[in-house]
C-alpha positions, -999 to 999 in steps of 0.1 A, spaced: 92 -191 38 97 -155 19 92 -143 -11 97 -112 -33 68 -88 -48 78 -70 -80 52 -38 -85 48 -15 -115 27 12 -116 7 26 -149 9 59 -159 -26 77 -165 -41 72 -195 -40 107 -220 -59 93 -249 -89 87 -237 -110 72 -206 -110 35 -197 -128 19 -165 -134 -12 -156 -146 -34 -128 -132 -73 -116 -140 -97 -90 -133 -131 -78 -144 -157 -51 -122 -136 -24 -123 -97 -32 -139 -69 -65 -127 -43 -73 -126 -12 -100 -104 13 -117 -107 42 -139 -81 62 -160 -91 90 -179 -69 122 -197 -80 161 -182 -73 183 -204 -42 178 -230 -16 174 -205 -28 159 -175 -39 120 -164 -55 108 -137 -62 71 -131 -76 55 -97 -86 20 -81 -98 0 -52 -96 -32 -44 -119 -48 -13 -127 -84 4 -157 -95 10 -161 -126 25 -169 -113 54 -196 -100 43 -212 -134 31 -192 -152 60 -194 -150 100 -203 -183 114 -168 -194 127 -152 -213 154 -118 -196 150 -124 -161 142 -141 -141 162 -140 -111 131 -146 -125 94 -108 -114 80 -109 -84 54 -92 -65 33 -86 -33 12 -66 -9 -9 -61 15 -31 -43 38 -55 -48 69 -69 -22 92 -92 -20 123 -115 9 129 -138 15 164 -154 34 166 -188 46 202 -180 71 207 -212 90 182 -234 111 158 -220 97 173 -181 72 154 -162 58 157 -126 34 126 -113 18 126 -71 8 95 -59 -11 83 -27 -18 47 -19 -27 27 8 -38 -10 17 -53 -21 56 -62 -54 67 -80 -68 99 -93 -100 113 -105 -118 149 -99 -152 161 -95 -171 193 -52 -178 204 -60 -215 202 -80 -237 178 -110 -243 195 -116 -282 182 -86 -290 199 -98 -279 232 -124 -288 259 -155 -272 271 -138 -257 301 -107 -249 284 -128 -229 256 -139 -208 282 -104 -194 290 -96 -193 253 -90 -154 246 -99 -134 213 -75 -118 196 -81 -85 174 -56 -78 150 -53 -45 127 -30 -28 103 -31 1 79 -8 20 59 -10 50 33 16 68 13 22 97 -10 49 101 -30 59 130 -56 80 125 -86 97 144 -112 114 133 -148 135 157 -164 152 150 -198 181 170 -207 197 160 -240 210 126 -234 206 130 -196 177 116 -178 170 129 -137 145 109 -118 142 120 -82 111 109 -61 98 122 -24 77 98 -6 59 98 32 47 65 45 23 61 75 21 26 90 -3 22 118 -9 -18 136 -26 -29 165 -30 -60 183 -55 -62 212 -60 -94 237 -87 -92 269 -59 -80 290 -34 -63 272 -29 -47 238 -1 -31 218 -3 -3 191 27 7 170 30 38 146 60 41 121 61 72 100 90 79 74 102 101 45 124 88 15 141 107 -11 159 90 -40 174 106 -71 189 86 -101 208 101 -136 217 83 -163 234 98 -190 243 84 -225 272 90 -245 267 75 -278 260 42 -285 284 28 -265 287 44 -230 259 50 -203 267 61 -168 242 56 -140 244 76 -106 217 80 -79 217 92 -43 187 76 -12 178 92 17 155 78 45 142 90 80 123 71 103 103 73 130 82 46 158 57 50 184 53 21 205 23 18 235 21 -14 252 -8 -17 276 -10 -47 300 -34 -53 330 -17 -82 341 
């Protein structure tokens, strides 16, 4: 099974202030964009579950599974043609349940089913500047990423922490109708903290 997940981002609105609130049978959420000044935009949103809250009688899980994220941006128009937007996001997600389906086994095996506790979070910012020069365009973007997940039985648990920077530059440059030439240049470090804690 995989699958690919295409995301584009607005830009803040600068004509005026829009809002607005949605929600289905499985999460709500709200978002507001809004101009400060003449040249600057900011624009923010969150997203949560909450069946959890209306949910928590359950053979299998142990914690009602939830939810979350967000996204929050300001973009600068600092001249003609020259941009600079910062960025932070982030999205967590976290749920209980037993290691085996508990219909499936007996009194005495329930008893000896564990619960498992699972965890994961992540947030990023990410700085980006747009120059036009003439018929040259320079994109270059900075980003940090912190991804935090946990897993946690009765006897053991493991935690593991991955932080890393990216850097990514692209040009593109026209000349006449014709002829456009494309260049960029990516740059990533990484880091991981793994803790494994066992009793057994």
């Amino acid at each position: 099974v995989g699958g690919v997940v295409n995301s584009v981002s607005r830009s803040p609105e600068e004509a005026a202030s829009h809002g607005g609130v949605s929600g289905d049978l499985i999460m709500g959420g709200a978002w507001v964009s809004s101009p400060v000044g003449e040249k600057v935009g900011v624009s923010a949103s969150v997203r949560r579950s909450y069946a959890d809250l209306m949910e928590n009688d359950s053979e299998w899980y142990t914690i009602w599974p939830t939810f979350w994220d967000y996204l929050a941006r300001a973009e600068v128009d600092l001249s003609e043609g020259h941009s600079i937007a910062l960025t932070g996001f982030g999205a967590g997600d976290r749920y209980g349940r037993y290691l085996q389906q508990p219909e499936a086994l007996s009194p005495l095996e329930r008893e000896d089913n564990p619960p498992f506790v699972y965890e994961r979070e992540f947030h990023a910012a990410s700085l980006r500047l747009e120059n036009q020069f003439g018929s040259t365009h320079i994109s270059s973007t900075v980003a940090y990423v912190g991804d935090v997940w946990s897993g946690v039985l009765t006897d053991a648990s493991q935690n593991r922490v991955e932080r890393y920077g990216w850097f990514r530059s692209e040009l593109s440059s026209w000349f006449g109708d014709d002829l456009e030439l494309n260049s960029g240049l990516q740059g990533k470090f990484q880091s991981v903290d793994l803790d494994v804690i066992t009793q057994r």
